[in-house]
N, CA, C and O of each residue as an XYZ file, in Angstrom:
256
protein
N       9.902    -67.967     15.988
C       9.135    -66.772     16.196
C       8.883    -66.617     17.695
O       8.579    -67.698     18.198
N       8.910    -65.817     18.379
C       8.749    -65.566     19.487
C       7.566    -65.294     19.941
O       6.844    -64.468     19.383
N       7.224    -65.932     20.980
C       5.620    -65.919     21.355
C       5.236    -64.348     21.985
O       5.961    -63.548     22.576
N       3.939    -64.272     21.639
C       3.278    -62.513     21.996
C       3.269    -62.470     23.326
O       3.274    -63.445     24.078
N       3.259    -61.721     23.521
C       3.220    -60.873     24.690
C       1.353    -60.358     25.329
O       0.783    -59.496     24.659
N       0.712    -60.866     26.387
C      -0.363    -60.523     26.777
C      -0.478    -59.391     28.035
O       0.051    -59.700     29.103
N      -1.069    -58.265     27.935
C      -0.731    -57.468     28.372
C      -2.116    -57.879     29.611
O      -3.196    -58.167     29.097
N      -2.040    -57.889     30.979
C      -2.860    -58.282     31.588
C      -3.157    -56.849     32.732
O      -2.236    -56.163     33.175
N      -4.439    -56.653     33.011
C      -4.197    -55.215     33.894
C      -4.189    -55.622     35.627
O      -4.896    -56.482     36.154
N      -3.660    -55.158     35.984
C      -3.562    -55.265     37.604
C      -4.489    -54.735     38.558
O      -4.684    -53.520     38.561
N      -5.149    -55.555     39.449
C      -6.177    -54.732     39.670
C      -5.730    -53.957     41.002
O      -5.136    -54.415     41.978
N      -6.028    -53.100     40.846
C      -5.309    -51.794     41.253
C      -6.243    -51.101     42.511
O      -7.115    -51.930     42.770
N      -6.350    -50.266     43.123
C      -7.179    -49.389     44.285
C      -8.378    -49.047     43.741
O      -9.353    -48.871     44.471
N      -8.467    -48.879     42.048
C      -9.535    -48.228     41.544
C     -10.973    -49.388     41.362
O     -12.179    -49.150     41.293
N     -10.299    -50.517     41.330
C     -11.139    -51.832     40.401
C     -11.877    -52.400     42.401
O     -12.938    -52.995     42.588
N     -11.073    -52.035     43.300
C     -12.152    -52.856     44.561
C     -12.797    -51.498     45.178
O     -13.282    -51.672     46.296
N     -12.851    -50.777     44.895
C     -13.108    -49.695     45.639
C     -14.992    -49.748     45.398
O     -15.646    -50.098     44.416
N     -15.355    -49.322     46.532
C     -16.826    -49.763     46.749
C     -17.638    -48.403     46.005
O     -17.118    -47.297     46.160
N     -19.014    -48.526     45.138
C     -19.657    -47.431     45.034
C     -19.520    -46.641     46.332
O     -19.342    -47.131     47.447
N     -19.657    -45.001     45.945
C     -20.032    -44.038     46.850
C     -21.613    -44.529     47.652
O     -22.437    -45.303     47.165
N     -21.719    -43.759     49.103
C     -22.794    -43.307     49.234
C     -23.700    -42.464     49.023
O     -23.016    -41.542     48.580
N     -25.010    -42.003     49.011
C     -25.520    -40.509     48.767
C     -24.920    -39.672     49.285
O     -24.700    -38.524     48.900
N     -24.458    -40.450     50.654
C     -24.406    -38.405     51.311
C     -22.488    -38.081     50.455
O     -22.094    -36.935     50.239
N     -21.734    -39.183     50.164
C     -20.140    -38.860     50.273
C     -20.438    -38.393     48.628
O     -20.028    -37.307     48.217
N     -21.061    -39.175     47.906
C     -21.837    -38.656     46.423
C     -22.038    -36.729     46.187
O     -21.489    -35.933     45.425
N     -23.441    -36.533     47.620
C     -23.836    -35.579     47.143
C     -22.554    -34.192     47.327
O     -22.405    -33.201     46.612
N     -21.657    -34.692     48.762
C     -20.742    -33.742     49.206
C     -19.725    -33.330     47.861
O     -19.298    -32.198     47.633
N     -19.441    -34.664     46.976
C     -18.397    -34.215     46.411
C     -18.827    -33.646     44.938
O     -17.999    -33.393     44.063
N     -20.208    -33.486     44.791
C     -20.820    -33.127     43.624
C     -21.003    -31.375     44.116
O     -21.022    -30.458     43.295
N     -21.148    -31.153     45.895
C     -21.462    -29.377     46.550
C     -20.031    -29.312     46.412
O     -19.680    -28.147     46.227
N     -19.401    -29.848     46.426
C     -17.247    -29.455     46.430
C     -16.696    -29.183     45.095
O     -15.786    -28.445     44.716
N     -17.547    -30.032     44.448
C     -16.783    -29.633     43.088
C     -16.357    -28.203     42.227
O     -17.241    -27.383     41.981
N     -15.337    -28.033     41.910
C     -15.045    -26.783     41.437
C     -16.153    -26.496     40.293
O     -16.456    -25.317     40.110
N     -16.716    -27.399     39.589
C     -16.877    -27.038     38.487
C     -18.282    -26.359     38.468
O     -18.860    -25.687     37.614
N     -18.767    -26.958     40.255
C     -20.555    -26.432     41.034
C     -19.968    -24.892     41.662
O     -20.638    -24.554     42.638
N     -19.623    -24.581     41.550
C     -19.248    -23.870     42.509
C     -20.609    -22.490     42.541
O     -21.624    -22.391     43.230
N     -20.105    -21.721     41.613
C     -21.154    -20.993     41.313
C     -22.533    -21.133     41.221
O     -23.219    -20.118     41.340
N     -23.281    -22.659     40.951
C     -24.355    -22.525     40.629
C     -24.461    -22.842     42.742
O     -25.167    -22.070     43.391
N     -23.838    -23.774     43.334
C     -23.772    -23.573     44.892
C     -23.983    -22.465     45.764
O     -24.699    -22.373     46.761
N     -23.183    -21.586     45.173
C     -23.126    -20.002     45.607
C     -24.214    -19.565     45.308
O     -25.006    -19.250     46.196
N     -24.542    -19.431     43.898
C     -25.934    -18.291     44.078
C     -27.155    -19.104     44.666
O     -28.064    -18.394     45.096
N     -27.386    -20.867     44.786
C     -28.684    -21.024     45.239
C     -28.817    -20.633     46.758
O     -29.803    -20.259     47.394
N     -27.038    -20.913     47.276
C     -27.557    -20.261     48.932
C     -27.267    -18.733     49.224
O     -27.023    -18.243     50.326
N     -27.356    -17.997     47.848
C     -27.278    -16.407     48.627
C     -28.857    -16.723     47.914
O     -29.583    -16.119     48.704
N     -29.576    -17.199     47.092
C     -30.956    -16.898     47.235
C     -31.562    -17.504     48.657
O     -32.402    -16.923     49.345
N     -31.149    -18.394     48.863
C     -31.692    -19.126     50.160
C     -31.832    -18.322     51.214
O     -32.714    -18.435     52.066
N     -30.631    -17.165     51.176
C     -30.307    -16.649     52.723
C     -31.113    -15.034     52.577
O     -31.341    -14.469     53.647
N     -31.544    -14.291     51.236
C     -32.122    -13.799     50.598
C     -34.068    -13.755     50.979
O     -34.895    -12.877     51.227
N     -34.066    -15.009     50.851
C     -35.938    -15.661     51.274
C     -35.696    -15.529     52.485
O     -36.565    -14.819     52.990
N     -34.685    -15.972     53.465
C     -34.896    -15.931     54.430
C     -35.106    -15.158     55.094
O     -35.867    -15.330     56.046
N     -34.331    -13.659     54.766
C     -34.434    -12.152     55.167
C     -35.575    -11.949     55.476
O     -36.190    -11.667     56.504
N     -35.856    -12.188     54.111
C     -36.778    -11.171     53.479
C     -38.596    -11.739     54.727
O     -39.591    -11.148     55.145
N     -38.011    -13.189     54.808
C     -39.437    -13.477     55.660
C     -39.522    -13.099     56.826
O     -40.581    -12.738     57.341
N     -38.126    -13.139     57.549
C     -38.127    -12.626     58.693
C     -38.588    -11.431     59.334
O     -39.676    -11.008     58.942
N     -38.104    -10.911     60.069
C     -38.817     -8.987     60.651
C     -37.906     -8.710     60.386
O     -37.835     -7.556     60.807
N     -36.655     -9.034     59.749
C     -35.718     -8.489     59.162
C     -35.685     -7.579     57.968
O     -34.991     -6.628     57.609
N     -36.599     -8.172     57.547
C     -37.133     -7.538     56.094
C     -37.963     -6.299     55.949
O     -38.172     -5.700     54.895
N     -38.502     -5.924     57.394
C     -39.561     -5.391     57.485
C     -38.776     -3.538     57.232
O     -39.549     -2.591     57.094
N     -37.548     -3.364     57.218
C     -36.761     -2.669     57.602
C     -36.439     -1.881     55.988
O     -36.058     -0.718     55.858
N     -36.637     -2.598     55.161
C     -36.445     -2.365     53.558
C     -38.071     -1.147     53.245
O     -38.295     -0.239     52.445
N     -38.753     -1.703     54.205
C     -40.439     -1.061     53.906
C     -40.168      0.408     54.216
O     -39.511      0.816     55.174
N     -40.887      1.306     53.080
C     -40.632      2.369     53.223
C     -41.672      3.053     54.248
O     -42.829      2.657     54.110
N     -41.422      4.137     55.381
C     -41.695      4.540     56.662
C     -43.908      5.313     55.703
O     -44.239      5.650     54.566
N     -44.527      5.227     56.796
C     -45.935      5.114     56.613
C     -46.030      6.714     57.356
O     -47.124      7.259     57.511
């Protein structure tokens, strides 16, 4: 009978590779295709507040 065969895995680029950091973490979680949209609308609200606080905003006010 012929002896079995043990299939052994190689450790490969994936098995030493070091945890992420926060910041290389958080970049590839703002990159991800799948964020994309919820990315987009929190910084058009962001840029939105910002207007709006500025004397930029003051311009939307209807004339007195």
């Amino acid at each position: 009978m012929a002896p079995k065969r043990i299939l052994v895995e190689r450790a490969g680029p994936s098995r030493n590779r070091q945890p992420k950091g926060a910041i290389a973490s958080t970049y590839d979680a703002l990159t991800s295709p799948e964020n994309a949209s919820i990315v987009r609308s929190i910084a058009i609200f962001g840029a939105s507040v910002a207007f709006l606080a500025s004397s930029w905003g003051e311009f939307l006010l209807p004339p007195q």
